[in-house]
Every structure is written in structure tokens, then in C-alpha cells.
N, CA and C atoms as a LAMMPS dump frame, in Angstrom:
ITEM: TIMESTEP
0
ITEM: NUMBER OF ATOMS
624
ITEM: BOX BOUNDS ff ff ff
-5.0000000000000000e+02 5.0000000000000000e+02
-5.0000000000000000e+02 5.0000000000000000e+02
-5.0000000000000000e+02 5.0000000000000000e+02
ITEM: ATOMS id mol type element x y z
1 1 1 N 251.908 -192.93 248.707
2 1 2 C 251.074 -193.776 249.56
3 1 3 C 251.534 -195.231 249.493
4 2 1 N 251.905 -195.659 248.232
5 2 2 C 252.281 -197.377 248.286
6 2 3 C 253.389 -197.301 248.746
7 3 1 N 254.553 -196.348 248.774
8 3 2 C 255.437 -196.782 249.749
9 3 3 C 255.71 -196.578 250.814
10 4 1 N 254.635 -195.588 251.248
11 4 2 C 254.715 -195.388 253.164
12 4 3 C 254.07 -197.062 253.691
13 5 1 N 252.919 -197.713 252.155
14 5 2 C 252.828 -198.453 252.985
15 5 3 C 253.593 -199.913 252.873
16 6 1 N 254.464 -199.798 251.847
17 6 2 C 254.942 -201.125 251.713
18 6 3 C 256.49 -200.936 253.118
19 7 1 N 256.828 -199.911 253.307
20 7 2 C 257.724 -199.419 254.797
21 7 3 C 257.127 -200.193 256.205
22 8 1 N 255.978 -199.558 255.895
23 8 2 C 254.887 -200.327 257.246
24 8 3 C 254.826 -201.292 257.561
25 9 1 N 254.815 -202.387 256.332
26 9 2 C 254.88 -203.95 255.981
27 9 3 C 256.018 -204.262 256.381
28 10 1 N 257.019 -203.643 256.144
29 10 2 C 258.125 -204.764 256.331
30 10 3 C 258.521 -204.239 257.594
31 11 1 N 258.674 -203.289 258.642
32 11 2 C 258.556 -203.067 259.549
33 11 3 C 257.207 -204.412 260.815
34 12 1 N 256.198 -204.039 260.117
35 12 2 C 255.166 -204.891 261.022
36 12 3 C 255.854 -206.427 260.667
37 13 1 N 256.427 -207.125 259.251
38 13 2 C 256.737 -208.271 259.865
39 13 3 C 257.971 -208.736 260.343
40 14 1 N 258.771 -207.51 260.479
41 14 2 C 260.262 -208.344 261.044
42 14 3 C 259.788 -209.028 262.243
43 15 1 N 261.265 -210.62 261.785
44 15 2 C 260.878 -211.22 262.96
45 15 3 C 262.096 -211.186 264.136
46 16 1 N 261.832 -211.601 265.149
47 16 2 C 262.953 -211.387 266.382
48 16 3 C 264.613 -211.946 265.781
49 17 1 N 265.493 -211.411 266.336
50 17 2 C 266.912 -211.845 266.338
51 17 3 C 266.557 -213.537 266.381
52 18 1 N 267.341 -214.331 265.842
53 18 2 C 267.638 -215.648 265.62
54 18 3 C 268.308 -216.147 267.041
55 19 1 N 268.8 -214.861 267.465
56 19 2 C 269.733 -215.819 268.834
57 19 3 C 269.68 -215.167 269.401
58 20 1 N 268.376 -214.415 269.958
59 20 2 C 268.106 -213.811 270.972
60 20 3 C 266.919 -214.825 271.836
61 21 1 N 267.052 -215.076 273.155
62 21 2 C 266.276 -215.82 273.701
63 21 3 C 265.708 -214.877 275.206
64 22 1 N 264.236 -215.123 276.207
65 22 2 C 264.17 -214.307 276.869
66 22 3 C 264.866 -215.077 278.055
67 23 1 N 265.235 -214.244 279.531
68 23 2 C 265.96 -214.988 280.222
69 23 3 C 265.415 -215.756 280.83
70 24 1 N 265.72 -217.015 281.076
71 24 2 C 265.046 -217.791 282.406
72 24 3 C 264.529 -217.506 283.176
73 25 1 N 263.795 -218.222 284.324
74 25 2 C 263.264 -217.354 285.11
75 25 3 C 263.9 -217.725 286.522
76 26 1 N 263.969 -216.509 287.145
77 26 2 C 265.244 -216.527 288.652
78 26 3 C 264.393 -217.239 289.783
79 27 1 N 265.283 -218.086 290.256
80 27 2 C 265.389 -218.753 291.083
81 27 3 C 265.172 -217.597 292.341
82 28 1 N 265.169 -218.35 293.73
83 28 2 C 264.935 -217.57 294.815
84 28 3 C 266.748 -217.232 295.347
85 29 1 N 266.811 -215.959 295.912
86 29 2 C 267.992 -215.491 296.097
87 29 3 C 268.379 -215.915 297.098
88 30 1 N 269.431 -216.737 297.536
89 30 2 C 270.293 -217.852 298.428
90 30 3 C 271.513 -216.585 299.303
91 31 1 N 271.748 -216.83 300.471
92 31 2 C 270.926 -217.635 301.483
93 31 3 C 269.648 -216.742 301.878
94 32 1 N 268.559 -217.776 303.062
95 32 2 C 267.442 -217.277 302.797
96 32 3 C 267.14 -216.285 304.161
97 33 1 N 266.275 -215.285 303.842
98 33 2 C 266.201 -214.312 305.161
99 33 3 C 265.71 -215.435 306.65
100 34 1 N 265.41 -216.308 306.253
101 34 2 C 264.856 -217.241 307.282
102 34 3 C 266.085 -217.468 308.39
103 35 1 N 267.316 -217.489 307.903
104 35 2 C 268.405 -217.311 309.129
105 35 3 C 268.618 -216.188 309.726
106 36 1 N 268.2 -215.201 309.267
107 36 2 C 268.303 -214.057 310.399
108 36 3 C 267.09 -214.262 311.437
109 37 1 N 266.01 -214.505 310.6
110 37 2 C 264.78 -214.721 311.697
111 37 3 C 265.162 -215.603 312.232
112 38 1 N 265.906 -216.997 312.466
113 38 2 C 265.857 -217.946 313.555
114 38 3 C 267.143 -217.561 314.077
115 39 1 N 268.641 -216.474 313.717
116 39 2 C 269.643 -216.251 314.015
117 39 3 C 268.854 -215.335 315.609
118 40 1 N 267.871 -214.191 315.473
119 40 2 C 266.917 -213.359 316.271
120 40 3 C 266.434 -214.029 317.484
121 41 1 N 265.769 -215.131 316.785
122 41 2 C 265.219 -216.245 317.94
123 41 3 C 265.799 -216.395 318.828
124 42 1 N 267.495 -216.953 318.267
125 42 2 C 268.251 -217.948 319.452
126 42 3 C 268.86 -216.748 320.197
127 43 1 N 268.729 -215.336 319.438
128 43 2 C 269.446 -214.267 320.671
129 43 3 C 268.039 -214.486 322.503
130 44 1 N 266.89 -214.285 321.338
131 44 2 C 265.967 -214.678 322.804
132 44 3 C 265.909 -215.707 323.008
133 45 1 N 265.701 -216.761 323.047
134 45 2 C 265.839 -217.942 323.995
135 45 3 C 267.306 -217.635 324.736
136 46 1 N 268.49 -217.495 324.097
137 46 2 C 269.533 -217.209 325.009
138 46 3 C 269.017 -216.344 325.92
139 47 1 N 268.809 -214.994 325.424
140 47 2 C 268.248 -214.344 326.849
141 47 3 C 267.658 -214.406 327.94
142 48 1 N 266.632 -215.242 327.744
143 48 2 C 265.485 -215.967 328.238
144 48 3 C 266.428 -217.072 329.583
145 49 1 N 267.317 -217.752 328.594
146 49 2 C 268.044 -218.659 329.327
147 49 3 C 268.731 -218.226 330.225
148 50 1 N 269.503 -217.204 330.266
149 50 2 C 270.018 -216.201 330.985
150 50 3 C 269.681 -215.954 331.988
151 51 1 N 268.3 -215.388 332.258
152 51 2 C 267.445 -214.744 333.351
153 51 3 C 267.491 -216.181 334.272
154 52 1 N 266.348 -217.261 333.582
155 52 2 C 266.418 -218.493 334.227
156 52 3 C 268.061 -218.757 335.233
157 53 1 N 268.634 -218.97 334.561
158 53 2 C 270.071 -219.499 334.909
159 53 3 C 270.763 -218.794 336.165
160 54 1 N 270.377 -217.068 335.796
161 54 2 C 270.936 -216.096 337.125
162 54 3 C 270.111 -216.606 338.339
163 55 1 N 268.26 -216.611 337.839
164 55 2 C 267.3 -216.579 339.024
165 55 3 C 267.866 -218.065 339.663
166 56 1 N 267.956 -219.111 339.022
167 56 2 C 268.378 -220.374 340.014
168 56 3 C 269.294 -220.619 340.543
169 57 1 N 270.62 -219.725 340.135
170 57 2 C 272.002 -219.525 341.212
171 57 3 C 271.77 -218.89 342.165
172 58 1 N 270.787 -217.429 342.047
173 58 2 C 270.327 -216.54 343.227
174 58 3 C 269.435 -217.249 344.029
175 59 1 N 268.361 -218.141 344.127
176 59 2 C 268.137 -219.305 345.131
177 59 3 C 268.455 -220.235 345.485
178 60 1 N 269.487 -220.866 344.571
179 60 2 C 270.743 -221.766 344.945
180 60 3 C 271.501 -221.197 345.965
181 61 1 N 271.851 -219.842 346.02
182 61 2 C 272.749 -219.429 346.581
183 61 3 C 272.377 -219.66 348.074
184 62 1 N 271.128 -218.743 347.739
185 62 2 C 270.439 -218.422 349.18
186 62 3 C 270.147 -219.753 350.204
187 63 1 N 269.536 -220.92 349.598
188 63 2 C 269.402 -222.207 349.975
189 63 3 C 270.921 -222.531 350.726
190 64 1 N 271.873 -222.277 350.103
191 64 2 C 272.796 -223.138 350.325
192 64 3 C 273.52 -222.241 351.837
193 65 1 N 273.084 -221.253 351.842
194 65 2 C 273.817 -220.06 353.205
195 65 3 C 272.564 -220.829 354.427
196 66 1 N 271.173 -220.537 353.956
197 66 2 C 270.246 -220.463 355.166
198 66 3 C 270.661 -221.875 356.31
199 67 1 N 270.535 -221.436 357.179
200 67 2 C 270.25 -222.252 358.281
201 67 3 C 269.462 -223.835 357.694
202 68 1 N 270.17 -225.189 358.278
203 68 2 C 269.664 -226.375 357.894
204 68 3 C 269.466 -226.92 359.214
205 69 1 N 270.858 -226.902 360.209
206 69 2 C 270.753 -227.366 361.813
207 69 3 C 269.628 -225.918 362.181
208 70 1 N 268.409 -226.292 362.858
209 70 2 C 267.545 -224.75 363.89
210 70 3 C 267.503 -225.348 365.338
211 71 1 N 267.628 -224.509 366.486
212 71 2 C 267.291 -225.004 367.811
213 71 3 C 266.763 -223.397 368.538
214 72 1 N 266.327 -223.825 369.757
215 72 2 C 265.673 -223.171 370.78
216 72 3 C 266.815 -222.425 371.34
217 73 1 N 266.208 -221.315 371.903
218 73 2 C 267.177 -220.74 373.206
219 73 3 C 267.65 -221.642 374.367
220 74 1 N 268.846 -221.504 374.38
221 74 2 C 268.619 -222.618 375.975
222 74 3 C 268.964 -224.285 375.593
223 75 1 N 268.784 -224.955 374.057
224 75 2 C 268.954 -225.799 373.509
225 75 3 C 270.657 -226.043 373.197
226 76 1 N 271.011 -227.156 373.226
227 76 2 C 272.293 -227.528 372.432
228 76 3 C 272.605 -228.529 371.447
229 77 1 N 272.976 -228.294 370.002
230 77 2 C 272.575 -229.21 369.041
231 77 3 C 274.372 -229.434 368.865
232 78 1 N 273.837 -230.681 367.883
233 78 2 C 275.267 -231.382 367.871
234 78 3 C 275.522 -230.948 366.085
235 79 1 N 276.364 -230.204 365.363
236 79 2 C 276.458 -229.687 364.161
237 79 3 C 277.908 -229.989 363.46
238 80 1 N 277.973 -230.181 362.224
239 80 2 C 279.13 -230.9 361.815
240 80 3 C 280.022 -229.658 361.028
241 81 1 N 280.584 -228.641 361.367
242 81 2 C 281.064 -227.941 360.73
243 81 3 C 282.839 -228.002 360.309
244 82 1 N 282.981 -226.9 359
245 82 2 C 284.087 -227.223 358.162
246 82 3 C 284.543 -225.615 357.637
247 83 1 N 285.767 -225.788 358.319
248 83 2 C 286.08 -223.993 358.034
249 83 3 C 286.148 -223.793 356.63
250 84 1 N 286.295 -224.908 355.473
251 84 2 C 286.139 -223.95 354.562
252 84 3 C 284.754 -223.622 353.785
253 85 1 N 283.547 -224.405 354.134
254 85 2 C 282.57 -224.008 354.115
255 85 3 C 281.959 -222.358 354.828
256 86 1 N 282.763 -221.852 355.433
257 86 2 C 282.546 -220.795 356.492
258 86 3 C 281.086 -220.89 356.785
259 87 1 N 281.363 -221.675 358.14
260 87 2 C 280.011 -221.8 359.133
261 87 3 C 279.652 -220.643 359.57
262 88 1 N 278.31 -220.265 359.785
263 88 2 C 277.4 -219.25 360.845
264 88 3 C 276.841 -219.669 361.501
265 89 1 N 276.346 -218.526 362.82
266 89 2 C 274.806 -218.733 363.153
267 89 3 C 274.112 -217.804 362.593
268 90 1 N 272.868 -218.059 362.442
269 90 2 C 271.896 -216.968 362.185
270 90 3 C 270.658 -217.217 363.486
271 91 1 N 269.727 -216.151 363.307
272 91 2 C 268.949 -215.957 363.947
273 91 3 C 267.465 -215.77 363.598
274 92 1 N 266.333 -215.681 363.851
275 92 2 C 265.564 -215.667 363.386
276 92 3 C 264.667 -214.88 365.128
277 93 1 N 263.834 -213.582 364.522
278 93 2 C 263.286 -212.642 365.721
279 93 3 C 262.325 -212.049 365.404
280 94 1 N 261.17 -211.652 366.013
281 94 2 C 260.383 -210.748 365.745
282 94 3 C 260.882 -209.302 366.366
283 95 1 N 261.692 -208.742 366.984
284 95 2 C 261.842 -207.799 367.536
285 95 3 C 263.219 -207.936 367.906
286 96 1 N 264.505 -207.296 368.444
287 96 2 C 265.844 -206.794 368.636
288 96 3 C 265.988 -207.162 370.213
289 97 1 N 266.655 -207.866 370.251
290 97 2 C 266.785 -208.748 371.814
291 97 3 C 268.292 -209.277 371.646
292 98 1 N 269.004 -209.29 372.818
293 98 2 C 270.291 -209.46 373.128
294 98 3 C 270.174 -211.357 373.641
295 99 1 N 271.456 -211.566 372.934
296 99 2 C 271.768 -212.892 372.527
297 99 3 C 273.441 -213.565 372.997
298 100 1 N 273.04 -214.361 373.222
299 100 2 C 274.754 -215.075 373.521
300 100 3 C 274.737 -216.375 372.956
301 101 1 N 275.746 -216.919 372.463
302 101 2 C 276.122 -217.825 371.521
303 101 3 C 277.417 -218.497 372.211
304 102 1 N 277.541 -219.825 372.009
305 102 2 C 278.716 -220.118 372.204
306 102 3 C 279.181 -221.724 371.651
307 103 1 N 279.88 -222.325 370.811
308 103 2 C 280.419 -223.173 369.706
309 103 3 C 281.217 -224.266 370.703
310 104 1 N 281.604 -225.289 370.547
311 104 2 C 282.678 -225.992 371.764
312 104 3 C 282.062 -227.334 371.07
313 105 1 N 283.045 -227.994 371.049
314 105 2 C 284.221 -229.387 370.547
315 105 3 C 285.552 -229.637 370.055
316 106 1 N 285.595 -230.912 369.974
317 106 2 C 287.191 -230.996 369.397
318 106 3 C 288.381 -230.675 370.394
319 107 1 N 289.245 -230.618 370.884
320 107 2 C 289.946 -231.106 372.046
321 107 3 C 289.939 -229.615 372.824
322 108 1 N 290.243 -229.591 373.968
323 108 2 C 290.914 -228.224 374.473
324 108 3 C 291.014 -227.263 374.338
325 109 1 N 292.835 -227.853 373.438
326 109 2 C 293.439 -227.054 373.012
327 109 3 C 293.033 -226.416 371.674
328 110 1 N 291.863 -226.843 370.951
329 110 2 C 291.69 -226.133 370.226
330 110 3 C 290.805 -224.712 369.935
331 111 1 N 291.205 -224.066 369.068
332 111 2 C 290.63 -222.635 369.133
333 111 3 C 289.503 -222.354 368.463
334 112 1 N 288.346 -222.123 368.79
335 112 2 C 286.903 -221.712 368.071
336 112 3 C 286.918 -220.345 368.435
337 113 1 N 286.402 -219.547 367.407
338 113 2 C 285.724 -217.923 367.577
339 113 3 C 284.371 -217.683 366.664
340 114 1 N 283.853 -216.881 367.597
341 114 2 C 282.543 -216.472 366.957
342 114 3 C 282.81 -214.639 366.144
343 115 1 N 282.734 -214.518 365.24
344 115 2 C 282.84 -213.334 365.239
345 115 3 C 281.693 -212.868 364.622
346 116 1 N 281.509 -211.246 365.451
347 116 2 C 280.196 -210.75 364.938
348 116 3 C 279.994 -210.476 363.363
349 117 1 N 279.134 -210.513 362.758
350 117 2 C 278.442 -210.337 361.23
351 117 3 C 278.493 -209.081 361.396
352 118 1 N 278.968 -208.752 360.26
353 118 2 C 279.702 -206.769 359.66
354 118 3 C 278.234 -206.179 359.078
355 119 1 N 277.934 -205.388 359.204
356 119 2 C 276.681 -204.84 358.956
357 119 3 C 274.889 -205.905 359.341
358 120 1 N 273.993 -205.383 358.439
359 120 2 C 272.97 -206.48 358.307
360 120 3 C 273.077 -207.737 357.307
361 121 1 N 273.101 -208.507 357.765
362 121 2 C 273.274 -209.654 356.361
363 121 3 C 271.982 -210.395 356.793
364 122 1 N 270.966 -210.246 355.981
365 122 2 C 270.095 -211.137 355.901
366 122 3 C 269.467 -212.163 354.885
367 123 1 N 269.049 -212.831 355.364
368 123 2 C 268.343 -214.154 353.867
369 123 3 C 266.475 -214.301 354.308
370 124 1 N 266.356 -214.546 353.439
371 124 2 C 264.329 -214.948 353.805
372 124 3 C 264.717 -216.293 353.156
373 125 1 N 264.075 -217.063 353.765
374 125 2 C 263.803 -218.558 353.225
375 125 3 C 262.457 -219.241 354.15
376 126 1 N 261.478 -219.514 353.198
377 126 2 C 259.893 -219.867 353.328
378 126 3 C 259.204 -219.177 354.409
379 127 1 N 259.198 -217.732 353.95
380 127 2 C 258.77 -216.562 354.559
381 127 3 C 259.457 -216.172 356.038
382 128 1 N 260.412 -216.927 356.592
383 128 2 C 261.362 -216.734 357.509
384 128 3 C 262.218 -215.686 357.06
385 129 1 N 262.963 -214.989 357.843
386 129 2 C 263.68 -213.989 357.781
387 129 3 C 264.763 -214.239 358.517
388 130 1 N 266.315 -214.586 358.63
389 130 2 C 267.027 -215.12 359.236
390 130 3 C 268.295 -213.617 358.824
391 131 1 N 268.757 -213.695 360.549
392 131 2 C 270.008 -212.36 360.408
393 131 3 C 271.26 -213.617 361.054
394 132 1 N 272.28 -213.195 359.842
395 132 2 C 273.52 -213.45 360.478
396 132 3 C 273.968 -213.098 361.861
397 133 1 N 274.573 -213.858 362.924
398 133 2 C 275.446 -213.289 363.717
399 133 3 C 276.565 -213.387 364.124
400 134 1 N 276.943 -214.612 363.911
401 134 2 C 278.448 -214.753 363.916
402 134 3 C 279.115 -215.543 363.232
403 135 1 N 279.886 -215.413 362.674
404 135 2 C 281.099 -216.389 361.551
405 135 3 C 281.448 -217.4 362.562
406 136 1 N 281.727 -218.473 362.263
407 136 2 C 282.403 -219.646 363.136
408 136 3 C 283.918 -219.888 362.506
409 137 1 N 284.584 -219.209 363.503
410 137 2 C 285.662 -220.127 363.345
411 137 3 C 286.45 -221.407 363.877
412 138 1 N 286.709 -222.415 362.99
413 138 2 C 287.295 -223.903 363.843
414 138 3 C 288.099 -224.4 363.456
415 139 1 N 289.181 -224.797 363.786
416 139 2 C 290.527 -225.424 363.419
417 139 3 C 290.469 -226.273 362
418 140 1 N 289.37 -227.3 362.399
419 140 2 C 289.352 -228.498 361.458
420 140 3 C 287.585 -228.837 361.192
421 141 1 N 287.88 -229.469 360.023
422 141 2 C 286.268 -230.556 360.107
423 141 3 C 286.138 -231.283 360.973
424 142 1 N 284.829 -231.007 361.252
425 142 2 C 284.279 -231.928 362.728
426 142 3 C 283.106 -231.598 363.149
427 143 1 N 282.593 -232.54 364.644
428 143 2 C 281.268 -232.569 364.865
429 143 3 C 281.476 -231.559 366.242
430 144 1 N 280.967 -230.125 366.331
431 144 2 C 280.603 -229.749 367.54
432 144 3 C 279.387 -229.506 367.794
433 145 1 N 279.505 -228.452 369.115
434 145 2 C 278.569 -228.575 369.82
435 145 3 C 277.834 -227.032 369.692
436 146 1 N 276.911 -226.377 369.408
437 146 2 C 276.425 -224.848 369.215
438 146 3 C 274.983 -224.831 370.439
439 147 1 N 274.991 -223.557 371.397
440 147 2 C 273.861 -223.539 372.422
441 147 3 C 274.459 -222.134 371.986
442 148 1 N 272.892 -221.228 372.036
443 148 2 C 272.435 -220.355 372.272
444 148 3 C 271.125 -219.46 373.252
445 149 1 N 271.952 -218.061 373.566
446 149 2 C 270.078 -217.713 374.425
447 149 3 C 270.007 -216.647 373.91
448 150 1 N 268.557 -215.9 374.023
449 150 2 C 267.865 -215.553 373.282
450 150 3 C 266.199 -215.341 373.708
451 151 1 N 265.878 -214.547 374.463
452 151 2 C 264.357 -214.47 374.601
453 151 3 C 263.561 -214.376 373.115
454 152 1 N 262.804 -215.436 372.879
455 152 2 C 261.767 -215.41 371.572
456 152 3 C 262.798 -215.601 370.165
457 153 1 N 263.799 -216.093 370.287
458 153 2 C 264.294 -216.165 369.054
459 153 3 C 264.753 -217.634 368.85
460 154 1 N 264.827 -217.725 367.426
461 154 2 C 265.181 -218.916 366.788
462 154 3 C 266.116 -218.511 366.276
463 155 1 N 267.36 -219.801 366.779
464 155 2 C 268.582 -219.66 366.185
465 155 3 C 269.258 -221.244 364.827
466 156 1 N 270.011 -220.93 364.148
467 156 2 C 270.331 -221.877 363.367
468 156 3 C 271.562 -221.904 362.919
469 157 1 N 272.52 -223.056 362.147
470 157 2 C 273.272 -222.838 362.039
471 157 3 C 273.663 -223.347 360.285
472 158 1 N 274.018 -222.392 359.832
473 158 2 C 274.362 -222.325 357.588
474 158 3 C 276.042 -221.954 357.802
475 159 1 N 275.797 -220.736 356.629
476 159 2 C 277.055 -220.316 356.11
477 159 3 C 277.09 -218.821 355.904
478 160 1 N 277.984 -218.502 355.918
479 160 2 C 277.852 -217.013 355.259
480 160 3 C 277.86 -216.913 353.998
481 161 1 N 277.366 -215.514 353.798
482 161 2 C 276.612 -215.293 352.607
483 161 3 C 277.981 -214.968 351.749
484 162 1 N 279.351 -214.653 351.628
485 162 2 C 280.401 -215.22 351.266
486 162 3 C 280.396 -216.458 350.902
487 163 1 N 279.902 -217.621 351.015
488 163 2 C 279.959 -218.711 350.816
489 163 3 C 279.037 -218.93 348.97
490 164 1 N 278.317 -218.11 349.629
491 164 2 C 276.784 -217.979 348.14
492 164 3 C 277.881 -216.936 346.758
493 165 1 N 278.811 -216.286 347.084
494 165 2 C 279.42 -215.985 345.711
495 165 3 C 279.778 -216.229 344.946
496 166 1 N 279.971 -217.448 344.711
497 166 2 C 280.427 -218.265 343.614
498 166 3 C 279.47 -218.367 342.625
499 167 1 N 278.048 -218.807 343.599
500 167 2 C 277.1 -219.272 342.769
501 167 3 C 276.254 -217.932 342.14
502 168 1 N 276.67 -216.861 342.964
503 168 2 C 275.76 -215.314 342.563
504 168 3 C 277.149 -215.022 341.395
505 169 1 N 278.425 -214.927 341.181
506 169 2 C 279.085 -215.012 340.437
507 169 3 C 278.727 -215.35 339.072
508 170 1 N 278.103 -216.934 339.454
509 170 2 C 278.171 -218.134 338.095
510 170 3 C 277.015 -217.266 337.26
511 171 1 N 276.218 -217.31 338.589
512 171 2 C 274.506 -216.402 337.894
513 171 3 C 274.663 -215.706 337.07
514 172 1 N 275.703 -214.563 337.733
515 172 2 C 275.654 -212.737 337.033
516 172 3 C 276.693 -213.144 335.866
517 173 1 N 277.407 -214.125 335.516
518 173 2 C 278.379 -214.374 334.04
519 173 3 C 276.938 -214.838 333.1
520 174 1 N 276.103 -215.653 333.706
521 174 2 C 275.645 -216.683 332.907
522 174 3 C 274.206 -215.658 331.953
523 175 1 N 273.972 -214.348 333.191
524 175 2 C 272.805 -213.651 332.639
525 175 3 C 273.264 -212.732 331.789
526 176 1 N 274.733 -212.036 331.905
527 176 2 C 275.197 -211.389 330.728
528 176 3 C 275.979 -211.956 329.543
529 177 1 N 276.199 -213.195 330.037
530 177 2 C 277.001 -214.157 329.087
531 177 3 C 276.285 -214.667 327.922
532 178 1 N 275.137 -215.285 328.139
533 178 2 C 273.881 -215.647 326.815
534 178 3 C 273.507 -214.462 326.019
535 179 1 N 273.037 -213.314 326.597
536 179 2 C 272.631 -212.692 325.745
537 179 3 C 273.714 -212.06 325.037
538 180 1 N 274.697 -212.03 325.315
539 180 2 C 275.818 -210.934 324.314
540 180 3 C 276.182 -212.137 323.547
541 181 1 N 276.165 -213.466 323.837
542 181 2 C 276.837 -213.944 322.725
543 181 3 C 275.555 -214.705 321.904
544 182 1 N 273.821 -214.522 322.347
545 182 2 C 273.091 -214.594 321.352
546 182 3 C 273.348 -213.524 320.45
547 183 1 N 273.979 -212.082 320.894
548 183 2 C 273.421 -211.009 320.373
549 183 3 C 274.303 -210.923 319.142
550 184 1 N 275.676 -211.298 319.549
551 184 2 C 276.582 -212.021 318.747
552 184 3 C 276.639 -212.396 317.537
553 185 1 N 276.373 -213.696 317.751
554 185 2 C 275.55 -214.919 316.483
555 185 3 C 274.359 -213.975 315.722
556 186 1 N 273.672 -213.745 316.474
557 186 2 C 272.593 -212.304 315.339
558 186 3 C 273.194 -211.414 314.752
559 187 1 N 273.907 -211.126 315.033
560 187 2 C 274.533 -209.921 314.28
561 187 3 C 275.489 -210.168 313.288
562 188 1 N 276.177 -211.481 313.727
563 188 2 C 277.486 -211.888 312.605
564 188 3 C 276.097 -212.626 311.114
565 189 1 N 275.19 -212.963 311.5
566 189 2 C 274.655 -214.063 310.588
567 189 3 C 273.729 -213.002 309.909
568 190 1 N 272.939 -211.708 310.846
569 190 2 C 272.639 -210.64 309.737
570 190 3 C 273.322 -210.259 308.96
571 191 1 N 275.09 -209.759 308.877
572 191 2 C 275.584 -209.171 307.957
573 191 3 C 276.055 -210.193 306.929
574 192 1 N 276.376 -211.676 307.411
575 192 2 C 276.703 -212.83 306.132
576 192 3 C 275.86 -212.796 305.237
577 193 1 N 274.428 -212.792 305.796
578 193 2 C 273.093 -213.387 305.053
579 193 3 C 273.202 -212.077 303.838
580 194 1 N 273.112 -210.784 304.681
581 194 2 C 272.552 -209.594 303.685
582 194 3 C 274.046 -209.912 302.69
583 195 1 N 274.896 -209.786 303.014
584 195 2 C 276.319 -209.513 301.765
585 195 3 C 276.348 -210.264 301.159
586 196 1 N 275.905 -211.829 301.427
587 196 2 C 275.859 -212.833 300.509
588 196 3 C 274.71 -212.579 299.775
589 197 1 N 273.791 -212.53 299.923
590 197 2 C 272.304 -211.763 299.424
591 197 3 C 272.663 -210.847 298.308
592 198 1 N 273.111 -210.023 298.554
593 198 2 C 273.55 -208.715 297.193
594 198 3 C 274.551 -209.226 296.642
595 199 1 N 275.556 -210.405 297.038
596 199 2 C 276.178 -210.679 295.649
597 199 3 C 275.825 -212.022 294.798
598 200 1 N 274.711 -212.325 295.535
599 200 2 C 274.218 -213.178 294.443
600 200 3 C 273.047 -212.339 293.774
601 201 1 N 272.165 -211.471 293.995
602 201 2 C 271.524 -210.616 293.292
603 201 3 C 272.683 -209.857 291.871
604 202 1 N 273.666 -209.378 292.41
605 202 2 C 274.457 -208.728 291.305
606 202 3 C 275.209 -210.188 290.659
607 203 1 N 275.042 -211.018 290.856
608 203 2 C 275.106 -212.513 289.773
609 203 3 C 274.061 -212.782 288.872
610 204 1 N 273.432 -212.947 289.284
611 204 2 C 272.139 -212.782 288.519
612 204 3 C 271.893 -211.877 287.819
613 205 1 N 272.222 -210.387 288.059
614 205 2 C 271.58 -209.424 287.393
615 205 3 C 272.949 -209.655 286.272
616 206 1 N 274.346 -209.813 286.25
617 206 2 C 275.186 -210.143 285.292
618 206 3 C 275.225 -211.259 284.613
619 207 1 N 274.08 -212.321 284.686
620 207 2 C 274.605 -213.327 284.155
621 207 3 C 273.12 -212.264 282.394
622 208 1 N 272.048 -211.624 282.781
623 208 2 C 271.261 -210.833 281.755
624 208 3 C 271.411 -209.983 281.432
């Protein structure tokens, strides 16, 4: 009995290793998940930006084709056109009615053509509904002369809708262009964050 219990004793008072210490306490693990959440963000706002950016080239576009010179049947307006703008007329109708058109300035000898619009090409602008009808062709920049007839219709003179591709172009880059390269930046800055993440965790766990 006295020496199970004098065993006990010196067991209950050993004291700890001399140069054993417990570890510090860990810091927060660098870098912080907070860049993937704002890396996420900027994929949507890019996206976001995107949509915006297409929708205002696609009414840019449209603005920039519709009819600006409008006149009456029977009317003759004085219009400043430029072949590389590619001039039109358009029309504006409640119902399918036969029309004649005809373009004239600039000397003589020079050559204007109307040619008919290849299928339906239409634009709406402030609840108007306007149909292409003929391409203008004209030598040079300059001021002519456009009369049309037309029972009940309103005629005007823009561009063709060829003219609006650039800007439906710029649109359709700009709406797939933001989001793939938000989607991008999210994705390169998820896999930095996490790999840098686990090797500073396995630093830490080696430095104890």
C-alpha cells in the first residue's frame, strides 16, 4: 500500500517539460475569402454593364437609321445626303398602297438610283413604324432634292439599317465581352485565393 501510494505521488506531481511551451494563437488565414466575394460582384456588375451597353447601341442604332428629314405625299424637301452614310427613304402607312419616289440634284450628268429595300426592313421609333424603300444612290456629298407620292403615307428620309451595324456589332462584343471577362477575373482570383489559402494553412499547421 505505501508504495502504490508513494508511485501515485510522484506521478500526480510531475511538472511539465522545461521547454515545452503551448502554441500561439493563429492569426486569421491570408488571403481573405472576401476577394472571391467582391472577385463574384465585379463578374455582375460587368454583366449588368453588358446588357446596359448592348441595349444603348441597339437604340443608338435604331435612332441613327430612322428617318430625321419627314414630308407629305406630293411634297419636296431639300436633304443633304452622303453615299457613305447610305441614305434611304422610308415610309410610314397604315395599310399597303403603291408609291413613287424620286431623288434629283447635283448637275445632270450626274447619276442617282433608288433601289428597292430586299425583303421587310423595318424600325419603330416613338410608336411610329417606318418601312424601308429605297437605298439612295449619289455620286457625291451634297444637298438634293427627294418628292414622293403616296395616298395616306408618310415618307422620310435616314439610312439603312446596314448603316446601324457597327453600332449592333459594338453592342453584341460589349454584351458578351464583360461578362466572360468578369467571369474570368472570378475564376482566376477563386483558384489564387483557395491555393494560397491551403498553403498557408499547411504553414501554420508545420510551423506546431
Amino acid at each position: 500500500m505505501s508504495l502504490m501510494t508513494a508511485q501515485y505521488g510522484q506521478h500526480y506531481g510531475q511538472q511539465p517539460h522545461p521547454y515545452y511551451s503551448a502554441p500561439p494563437p493563429q492569426g486569421p488565414v491570408r488571403p481573405r475569402i472576401l476577394w472571391i466575394v467582391l472577385a463574384w460582384l465585379l463578374f455582375i456588375v460587368m454583366s449588368v454593364a453588358g446588357v446596359f451597353a448592348f441595349a444603348g447601341g441597339v437604340f443608338s442604332s435604331i435612332s441613327d437609321v430612322a428617318p430625321t428629314t419627314t414630308f407629305s405625299s406630293g411634297e419636296t424637301v431639300k436633304v443633304n445626303l452622303d453615299p457613305a452614310q447610305k441614305p434611304a427613304i422610308w415610309a410610314a402607312a397604315d395599310q399597303p398602297t403603291d408609291v413613287q419616289c424620286q431623288v434629283t440634284g447635283g448637275s445632270p450628268d450626274d447619276k442617282i438610283t433608288l433601289s428597292k429595300a430586299i425583303g421587310e426592313q423595318t424600325v419603330t421609333v416613338d410608336g411610329t413604324k417606318w418601312e424601308m424603300l429605297f437605298s439612295i444612290g449619289v455620286p457625291a456629298a451634297g444637298e438634293y432634292q427627294a418628292a414622293c407620292d403616296g395616298e395616306g403615307v408618310r415618307f422620310g428620309v435616314g439610312k439603312e439599317l446596314l448603316a446601324a451595324a457597327g453600332g449592333l456589332v459594338g453592342g453584341t462584343a460589349l454584351l458578351l465581352g464583360l461578362p466572360a471577362l468578369g467571369f474570368l477575373i472570378a475564376v482566376l482570383t477563386t483558384v489564387v485565393v483557395l491555393v494560397r489559402r491551403s498553403r498557408a494553412r499547411r504553414r501554420m499547421m508545420g510551423m506546431y
